[in-house]
N, C-alpha and C positions, 0 to 999 in steps of 0.2 A: 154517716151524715154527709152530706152536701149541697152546695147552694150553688140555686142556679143562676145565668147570667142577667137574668133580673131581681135578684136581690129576694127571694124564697127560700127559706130554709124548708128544708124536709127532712124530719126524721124519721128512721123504721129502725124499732126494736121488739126482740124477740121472732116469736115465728108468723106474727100477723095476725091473727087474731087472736082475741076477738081487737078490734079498733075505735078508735075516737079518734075525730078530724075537726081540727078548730077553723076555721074557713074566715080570718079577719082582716082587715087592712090596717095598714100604720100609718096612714096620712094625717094629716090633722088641717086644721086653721090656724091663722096667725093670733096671738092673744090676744090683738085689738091692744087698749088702752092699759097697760102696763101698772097704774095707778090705782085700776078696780082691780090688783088680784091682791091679795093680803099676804102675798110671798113671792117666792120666785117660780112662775110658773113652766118652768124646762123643770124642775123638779119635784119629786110625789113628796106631798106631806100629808101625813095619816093624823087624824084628829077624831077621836073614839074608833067608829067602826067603820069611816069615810077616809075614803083618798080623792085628795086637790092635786091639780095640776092639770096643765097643757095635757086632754086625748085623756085622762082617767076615766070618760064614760063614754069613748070612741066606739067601742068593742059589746055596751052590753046588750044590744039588742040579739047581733050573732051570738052572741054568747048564751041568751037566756034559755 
């Protein structure tokens, strides 16, 4: 493993294939109004099968 000097991690394990590559960003927005979140939104809270928080649904699109 190593990270390069812009802040990407890249792992390779095993012999290389077969592969998956997750291709996501980790930026986010500011929370805006601090008052509409019902928690602390710098952290995940899982409530049944959802996760809250700042960027929990940054990722699903790449991801789907």
């Amino acid at each position: 493993m190593h990270v390069t000097p812009i802040n990407n991690l890249i792992v390779e394990m095993g012999d290389g294939s077969p592969s998956v590559v997750f291709n996501v960003h980790v930026d986010t927005v500011g929370p805006g109004l601090l008052s509409a979140w019902s928690g602390d939104p710098c952290r995940a809270e899982i409530k049944g099968k959802r996760v809250y928080g700042l960027g929990a649904a940054n990722c699903k699109g790449s991801m789907a």
